[in-house]
PAZANU-681296 format. One record per residue (C-alpha): residue number from 0; x, y, z. Coordinates in steps of 0.001 Angstrom, whole numbers, plus 500000, padded with zeros to 6 digits. Each point is the difference from the previous one (the first is absolute). Layout:
<site nr="NUM" x="X" y="Y" z="Z"/>
...
END
This chain:
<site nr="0" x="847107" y="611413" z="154741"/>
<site nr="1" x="500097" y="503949" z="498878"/>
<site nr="2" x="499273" y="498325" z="496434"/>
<site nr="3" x="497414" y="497847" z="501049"/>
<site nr="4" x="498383" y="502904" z="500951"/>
<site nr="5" x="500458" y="502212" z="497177"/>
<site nr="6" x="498837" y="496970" z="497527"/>
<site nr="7" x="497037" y="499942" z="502417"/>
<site nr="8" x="498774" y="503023" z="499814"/>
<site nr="9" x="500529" y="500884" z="496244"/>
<site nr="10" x="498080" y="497242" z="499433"/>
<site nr="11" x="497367" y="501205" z="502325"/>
<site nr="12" x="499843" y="503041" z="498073"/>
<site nr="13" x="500127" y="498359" z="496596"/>
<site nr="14" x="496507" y="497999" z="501361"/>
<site nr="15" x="498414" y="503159" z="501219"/>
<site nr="16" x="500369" y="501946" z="496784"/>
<site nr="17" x="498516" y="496664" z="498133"/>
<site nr="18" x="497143" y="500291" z="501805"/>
<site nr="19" x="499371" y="503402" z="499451"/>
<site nr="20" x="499688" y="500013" z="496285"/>
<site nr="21" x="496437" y="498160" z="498947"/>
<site nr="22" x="501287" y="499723" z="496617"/>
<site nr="23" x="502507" y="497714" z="501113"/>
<site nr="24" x="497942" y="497903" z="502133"/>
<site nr="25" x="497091" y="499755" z="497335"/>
<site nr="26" x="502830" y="498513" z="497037"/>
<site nr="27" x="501656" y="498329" z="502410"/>
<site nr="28" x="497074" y="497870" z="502053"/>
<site nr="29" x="496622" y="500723" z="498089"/>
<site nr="30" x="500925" y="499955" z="496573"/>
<site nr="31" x="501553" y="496548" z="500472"/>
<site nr="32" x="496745" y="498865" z="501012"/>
<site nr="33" x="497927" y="501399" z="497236"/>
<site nr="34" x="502435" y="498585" z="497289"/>
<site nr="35" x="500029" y="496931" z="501740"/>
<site nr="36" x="496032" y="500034" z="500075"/>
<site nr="37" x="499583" y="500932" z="496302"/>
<site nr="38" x="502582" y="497806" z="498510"/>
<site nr="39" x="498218" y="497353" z="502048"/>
<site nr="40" x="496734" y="500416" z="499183"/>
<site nr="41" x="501011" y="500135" z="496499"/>
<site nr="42" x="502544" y="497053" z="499390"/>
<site nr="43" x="497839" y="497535" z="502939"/>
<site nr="44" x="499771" y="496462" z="499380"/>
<site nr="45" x="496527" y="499793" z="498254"/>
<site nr="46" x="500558" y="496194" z="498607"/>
<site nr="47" x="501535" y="499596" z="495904"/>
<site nr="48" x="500027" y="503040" z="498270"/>
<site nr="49" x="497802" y="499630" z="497166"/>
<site nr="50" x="500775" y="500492" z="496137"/>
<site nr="51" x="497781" y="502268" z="497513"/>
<site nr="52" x="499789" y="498349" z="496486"/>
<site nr="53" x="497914" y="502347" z="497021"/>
<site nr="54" x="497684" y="498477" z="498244"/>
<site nr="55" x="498059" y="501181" z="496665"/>
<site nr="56" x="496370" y="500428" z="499679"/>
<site nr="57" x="499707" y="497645" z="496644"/>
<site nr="58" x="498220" y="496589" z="499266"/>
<site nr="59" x="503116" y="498286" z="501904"/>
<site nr="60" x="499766" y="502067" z="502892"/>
<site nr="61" x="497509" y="497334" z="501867"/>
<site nr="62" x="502465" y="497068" z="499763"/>
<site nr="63" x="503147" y="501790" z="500837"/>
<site nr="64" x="498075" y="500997" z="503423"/>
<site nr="65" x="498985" y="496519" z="500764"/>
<site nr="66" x="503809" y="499273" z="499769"/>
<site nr="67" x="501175" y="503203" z="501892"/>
<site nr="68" x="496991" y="498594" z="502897"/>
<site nr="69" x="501958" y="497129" z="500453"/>
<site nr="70" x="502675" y="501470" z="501687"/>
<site nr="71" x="498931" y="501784" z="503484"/>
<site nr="72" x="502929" y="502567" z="499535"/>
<site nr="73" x="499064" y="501260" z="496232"/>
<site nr="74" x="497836" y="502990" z="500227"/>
<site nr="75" x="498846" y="501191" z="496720"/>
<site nr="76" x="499136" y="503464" z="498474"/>
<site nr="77" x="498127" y="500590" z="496843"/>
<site nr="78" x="501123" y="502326" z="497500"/>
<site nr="79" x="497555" y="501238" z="496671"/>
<site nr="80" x="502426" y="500525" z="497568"/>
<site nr="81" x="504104" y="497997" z="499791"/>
<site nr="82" x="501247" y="503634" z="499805"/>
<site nr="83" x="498925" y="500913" z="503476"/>
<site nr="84" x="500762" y="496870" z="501225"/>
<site nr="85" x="503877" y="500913" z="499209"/>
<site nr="86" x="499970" y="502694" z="501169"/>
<site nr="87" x="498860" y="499079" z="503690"/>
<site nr="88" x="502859" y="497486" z="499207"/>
<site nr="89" x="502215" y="502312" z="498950"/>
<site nr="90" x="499435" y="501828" z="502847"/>
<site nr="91" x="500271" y="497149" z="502455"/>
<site nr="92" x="496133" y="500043" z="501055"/>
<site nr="93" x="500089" y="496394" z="499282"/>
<site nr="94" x="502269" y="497727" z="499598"/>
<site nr="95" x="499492" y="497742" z="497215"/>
<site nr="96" x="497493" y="499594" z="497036"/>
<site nr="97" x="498315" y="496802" z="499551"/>
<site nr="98" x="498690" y="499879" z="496089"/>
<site nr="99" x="499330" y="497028" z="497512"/>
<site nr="100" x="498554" y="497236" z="501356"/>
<site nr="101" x="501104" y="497945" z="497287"/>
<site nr="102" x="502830" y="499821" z="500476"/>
<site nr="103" x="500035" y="501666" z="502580"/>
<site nr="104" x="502610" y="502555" z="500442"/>
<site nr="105" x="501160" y="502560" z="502491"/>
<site nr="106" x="501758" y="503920" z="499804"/>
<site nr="107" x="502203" y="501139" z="502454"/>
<site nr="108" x="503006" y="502166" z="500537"/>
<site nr="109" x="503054" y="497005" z="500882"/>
<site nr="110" x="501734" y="502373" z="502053"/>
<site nr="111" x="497120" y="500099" z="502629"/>
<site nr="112" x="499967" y="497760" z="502895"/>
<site nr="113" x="496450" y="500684" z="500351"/>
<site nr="114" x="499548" y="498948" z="496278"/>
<site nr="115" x="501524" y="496880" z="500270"/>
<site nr="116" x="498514" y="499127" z="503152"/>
<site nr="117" x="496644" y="500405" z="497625"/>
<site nr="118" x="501594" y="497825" z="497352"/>
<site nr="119" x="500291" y="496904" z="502722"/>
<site nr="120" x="496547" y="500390" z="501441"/>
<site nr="121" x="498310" y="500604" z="496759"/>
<site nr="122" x="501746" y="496267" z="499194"/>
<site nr="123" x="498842" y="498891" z="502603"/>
<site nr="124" x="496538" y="501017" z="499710"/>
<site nr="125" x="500271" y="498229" z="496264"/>
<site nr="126" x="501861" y="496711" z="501312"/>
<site nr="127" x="496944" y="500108" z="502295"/>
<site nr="128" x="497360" y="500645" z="497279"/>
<site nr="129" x="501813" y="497240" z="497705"/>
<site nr="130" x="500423" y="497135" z="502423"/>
<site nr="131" x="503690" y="499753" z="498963"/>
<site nr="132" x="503400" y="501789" z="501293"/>
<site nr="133" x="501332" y="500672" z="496734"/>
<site nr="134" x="497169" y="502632" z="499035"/>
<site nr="135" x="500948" y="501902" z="496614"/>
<site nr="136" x="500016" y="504344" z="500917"/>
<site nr="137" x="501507" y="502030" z="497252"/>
<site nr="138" x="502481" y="503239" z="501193"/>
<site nr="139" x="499596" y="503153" z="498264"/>
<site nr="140" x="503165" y="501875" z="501955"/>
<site nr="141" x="499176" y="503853" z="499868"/>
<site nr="142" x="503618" y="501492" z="499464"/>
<site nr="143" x="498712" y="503026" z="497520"/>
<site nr="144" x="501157" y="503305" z="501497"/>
<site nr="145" x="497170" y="501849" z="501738"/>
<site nr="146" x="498694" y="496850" z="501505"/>
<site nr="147" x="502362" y="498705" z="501831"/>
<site nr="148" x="501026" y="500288" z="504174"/>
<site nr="149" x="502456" y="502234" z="499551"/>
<site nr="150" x="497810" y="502660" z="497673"/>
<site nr="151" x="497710" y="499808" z="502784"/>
<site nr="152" x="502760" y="500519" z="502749"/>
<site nr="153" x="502015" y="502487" z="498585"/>
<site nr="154" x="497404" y="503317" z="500104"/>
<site nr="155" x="499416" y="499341" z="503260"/>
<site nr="156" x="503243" y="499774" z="501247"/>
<site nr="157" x="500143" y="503406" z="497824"/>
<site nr="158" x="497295" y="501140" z="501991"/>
<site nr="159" x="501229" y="499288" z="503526"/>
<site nr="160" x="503261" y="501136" z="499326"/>
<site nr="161" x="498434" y="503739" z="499181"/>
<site nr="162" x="497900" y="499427" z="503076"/>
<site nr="163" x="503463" y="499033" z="502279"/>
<site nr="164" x="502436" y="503062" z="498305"/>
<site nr="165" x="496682" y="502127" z="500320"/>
<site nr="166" x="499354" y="499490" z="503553"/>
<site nr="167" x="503877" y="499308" z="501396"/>
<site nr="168" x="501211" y="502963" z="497795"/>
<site nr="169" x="497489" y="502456" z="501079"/>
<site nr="170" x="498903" y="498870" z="503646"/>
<site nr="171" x="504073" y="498740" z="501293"/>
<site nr="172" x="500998" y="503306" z="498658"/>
<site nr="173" x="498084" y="502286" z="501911"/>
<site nr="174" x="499669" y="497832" z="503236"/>
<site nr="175" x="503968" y="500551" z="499655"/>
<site nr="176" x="500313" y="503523" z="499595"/>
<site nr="177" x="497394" y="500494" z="503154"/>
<site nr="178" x="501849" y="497389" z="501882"/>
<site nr="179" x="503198" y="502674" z="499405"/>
<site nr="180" x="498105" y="502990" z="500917"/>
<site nr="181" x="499874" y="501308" z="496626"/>
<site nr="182" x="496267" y="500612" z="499643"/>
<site nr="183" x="500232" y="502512" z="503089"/>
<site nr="184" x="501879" y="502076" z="498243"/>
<site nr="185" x="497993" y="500175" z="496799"/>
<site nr="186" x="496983" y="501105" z="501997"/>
<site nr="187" x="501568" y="503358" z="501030"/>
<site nr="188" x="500270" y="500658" z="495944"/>
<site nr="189" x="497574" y="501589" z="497577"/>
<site nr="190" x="499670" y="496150" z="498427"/>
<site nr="191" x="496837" y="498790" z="498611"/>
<site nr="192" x="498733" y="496629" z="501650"/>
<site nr="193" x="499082" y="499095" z="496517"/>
<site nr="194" x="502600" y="500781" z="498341"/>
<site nr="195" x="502368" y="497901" z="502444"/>
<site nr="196" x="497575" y="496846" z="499355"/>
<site nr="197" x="500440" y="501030" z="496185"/>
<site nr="198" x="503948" y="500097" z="500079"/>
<site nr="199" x="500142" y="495789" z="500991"/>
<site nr="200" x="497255" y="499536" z="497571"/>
<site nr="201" x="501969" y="501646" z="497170"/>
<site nr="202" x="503064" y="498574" z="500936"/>
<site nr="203" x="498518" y="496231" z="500143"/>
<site nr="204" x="498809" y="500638" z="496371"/>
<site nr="205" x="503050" y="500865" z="498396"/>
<site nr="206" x="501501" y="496768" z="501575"/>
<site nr="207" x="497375" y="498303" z="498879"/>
<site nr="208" x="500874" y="500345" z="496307"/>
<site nr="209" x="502520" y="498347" z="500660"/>
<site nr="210" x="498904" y="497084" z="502121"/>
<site nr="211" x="497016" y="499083" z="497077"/>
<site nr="212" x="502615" y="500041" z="497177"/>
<site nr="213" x="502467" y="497650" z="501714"/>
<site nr="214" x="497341" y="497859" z="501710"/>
<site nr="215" x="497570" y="499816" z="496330"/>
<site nr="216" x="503591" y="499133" z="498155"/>
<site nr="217" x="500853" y="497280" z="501985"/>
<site nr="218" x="496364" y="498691" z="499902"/>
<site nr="219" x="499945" y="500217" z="496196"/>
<site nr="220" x="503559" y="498987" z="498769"/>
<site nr="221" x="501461" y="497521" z="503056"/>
<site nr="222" x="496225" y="498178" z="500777"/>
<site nr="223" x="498139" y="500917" z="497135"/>
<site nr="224" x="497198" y="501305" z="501099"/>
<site nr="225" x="497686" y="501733" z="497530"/>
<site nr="226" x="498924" y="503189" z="499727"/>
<site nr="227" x="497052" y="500360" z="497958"/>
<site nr="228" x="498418" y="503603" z="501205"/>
<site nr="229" x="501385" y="504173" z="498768"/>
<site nr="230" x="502933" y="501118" z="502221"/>
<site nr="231" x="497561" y="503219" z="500572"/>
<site nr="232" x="497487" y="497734" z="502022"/>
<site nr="233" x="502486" y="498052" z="502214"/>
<site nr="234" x="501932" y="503038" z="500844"/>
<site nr="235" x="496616" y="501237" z="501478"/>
<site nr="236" x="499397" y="496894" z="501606"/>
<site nr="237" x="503320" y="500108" z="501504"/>
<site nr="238" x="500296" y="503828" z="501083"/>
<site nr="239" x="496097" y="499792" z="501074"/>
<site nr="240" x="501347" y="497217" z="502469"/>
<site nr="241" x="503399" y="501801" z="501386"/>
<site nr="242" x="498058" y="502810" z="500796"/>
<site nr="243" x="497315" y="498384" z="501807"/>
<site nr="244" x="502610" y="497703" z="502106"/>
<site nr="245" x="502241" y="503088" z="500783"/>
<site nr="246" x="496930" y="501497" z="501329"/>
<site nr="247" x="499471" y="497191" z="502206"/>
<site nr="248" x="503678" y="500356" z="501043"/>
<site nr="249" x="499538" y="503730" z="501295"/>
<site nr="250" x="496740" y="498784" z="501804"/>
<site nr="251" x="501812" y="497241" z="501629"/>
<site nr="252" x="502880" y="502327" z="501011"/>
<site nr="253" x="497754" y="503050" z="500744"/>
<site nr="254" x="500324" y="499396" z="503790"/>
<site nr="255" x="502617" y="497157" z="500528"/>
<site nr="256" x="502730" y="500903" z="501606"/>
<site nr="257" x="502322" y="497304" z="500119"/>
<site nr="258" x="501712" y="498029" z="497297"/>
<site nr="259" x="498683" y="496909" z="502087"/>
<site nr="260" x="496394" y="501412" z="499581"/>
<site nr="261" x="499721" y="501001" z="496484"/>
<site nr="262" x="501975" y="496456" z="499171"/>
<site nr="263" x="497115" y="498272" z="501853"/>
<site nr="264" x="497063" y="502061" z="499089"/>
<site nr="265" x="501155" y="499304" z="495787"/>
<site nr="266" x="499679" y="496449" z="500517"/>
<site nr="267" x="496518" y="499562" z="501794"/>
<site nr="268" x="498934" y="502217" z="496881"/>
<site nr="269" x="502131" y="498140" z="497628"/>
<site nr="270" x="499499" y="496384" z="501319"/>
<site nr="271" x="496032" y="499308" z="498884"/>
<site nr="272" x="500723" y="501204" z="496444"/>
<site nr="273" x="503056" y="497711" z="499647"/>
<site nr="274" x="497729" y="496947" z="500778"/>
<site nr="275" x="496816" y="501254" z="498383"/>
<site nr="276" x="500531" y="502216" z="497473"/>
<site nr="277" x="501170" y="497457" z="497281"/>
<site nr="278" x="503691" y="500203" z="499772"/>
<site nr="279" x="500644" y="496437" z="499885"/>
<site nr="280" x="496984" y="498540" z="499529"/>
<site nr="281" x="496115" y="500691" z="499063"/>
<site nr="282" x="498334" y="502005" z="502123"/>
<site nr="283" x="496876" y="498009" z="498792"/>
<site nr="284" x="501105" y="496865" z="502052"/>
<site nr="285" x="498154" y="501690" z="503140"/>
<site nr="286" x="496810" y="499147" z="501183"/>
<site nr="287" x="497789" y="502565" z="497912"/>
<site nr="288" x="498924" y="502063" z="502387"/>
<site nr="289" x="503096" y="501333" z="500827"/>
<site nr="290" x="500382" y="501126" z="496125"/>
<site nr="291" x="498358" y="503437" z="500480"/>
<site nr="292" x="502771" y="501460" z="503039"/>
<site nr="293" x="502439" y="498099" z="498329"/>
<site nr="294" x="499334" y="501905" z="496113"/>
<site nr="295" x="500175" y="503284" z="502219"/>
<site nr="296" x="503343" y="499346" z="501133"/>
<site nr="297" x="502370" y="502871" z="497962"/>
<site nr="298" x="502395" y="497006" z="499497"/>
<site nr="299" x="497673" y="497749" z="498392"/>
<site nr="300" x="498568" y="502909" z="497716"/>
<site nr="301" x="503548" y="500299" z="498943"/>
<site nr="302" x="501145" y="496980" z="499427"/>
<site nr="303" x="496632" y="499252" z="497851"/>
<site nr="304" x="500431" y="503420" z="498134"/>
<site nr="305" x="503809" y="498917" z="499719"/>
<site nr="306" x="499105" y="496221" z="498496"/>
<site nr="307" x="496744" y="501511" z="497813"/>
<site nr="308" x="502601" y="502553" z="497980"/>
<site nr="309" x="503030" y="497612" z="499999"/>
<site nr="310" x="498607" y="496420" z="499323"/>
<site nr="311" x="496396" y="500957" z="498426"/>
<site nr="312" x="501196" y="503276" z="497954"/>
<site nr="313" x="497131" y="502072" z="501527"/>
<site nr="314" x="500458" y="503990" z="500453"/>
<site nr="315" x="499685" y="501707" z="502961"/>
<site nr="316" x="496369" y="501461" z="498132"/>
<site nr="317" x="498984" y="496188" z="501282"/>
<site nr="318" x="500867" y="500188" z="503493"/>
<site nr="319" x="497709" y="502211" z="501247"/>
<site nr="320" x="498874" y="498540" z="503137"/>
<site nr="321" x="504073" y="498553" z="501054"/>
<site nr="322" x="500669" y="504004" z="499413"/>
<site nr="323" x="497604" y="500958" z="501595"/>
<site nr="324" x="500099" y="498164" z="503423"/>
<site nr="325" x="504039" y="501199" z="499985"/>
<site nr="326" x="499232" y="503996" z="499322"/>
<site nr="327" x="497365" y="499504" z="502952"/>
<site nr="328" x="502441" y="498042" z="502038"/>
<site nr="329" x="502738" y="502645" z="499085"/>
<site nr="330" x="497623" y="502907" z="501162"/>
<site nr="331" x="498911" y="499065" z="502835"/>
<site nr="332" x="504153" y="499257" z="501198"/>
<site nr="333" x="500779" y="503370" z="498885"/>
<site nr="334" x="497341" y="501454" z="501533"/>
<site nr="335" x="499783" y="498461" z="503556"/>
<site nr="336" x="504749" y="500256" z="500472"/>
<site nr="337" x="499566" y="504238" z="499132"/>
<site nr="338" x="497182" y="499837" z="502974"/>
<site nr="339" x="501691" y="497692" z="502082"/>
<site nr="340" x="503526" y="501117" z="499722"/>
<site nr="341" x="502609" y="500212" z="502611"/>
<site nr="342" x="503201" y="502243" z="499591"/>
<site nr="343" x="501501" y="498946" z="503336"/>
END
């Protein structure tokens, strides 16, 4: 019975101190919810997903609309020129390219569910237009490196993964060393708030040497993926985005004090950019109006900074605004964790 007792009331007391930390009640009731809510609203059962075909402003464009028409689940998008229309292709804005009436013929990456799901429906459309099953549709598989899935994919993995060992490395670290009552005793010291922030900064950066040469090795030589732009550019691209995602992992950790709290905190930042920012697919796939908060997302500026230096060979000269929107983005972090701050 004694032990009845003594199980009783530690787990009384384990309860009560549960209930007195908010940060564990918002992560552990709340934040379900919202997650639940978001990833609802975004993967609901709206009916058959629809498929995006390009089409080329020419003398054939016309016809191949009137076939794309026939199918309800063929949208089309017009392109001016065949070299933009690969590279919305390229960069997974649509899904196939429907070209040459006669015969008519079809481009499309053959690793792509998505493109093959185009190459059936476009079929479709022409056994439709034809009056016959067997309708004739040329492939024109796009396997050149720098257009296919996995050129596309790879940056922005790139570009998460700086985001993840930016925030986790910075944030988890000094969450820790609070949670051990090691910040107390730097405030007694003559220590420089700044310089403390600067310390993880500098010490992320010479890791991250490291982490691009290993990562941009096994891109190149194990899945060939190409890289087309100067080493000078992507290393700016790459330290521009480490430092602005280790400032977002002192602001995260600036006040929380639990390991529990900065863990949670890191992933309602993290989570939107993983689904929006266009790590595994085109951020151009959502409605339009969204485009504007999504472009000024510090993910998606890097992963499109990332994918313009790599795939397209640009320099960083040509990334202006992507630079731009992740120096204000790294400002305004610095800026609000030295005001906001906590020590204890």
């Amino acid at each position: 019975m004694a032990s009845l007792n003594q199980l009783k009331e530690l787990t009384r007391v384990r309860l009560y101190g549960f209930w007195r930390e908010p940060e564990a009640m918002f992560w552990v009731f709340l934040f379900p919810l919202v997650l639940a809510g978001v990833l609802g609203f975004a993967f609901r059962s709206g009916g058959v997903v629809p498929t995006t075909i390009g089409v080329v402003n020419g003398p054939q464009a016309a016809a191949m609309s009137e076939v794309l028409a026939l199918d309800e689940h063929l949208e089309e998008e017009r392109f001016e020129t065949r070299e933009e229309a690969y590279i919305k292709l390229r960069r997974g804005a649509v899904d196939a390219l429907f070209e040459s009436i006669d015969p008519p013929e079809i481009s499309m990456d053959p690793t792509r569910p998505d493109s093959e799901m185009a190459r059936m429906r476009v079929l479709r459309a022409l056994a439709l237009s034809a009056g016959a099953e067997d309708a004739p549709l040329e492939i024109d598989e796009v396997t050149e490196k720098g257009s296919r899935y996995v050129d596309f994919l790879f940056p922005g993995l790139l570009g998460m993964n700086l985001m993840g060992t930016g925030m986790w490395g910075v944030g988890f670290a000094i969450a820790d060393i609070r949670r051990r009552k090691f910040l107390k005793r730097m405030l007694v010291t003559p220590m420089s708030r700044g310089y403390f922030f600067m310390s993880f900064i500098l010490s992320r950066l010479v890791f991250l040497l490291f982490e691009l040469l290993i990562l941009t090795s096994f891109g190149a030589w194990v899945l060939g993926v190409p890289f087309r732009g100067d080493i000078l550019s992507y290393l700016i691209v790459s330290f521009t985005g480490a430092i602005l995602f280790a400032g977002m992992g002192l602001l995260v950790a600036s006040r929380a004090k639990t390991i529990e709290g900065v863990s949670g905190i890191m992933n309602f930042v993290m989570m939107p950019m993983w689904l929006a920012s266009g790590v595994f697919f085109s951020y151009e796939r959502f409605p339009e109006f969204l485009h504007p908060a999504i472009k000024a997302l510090p993910l998606t500026s890097l992963n499109d900074a990332l994918r313009a230096v790599m795939i397209d060979g640009e320099t960083v000269f040509q990334q202006g605004l992507e630079m731009g929107i992740m120096a204000a983005w790294t400002v305004v972090c610095f800026v609000i964790a030295l005001k906001i701050f906590r020590w204890g």
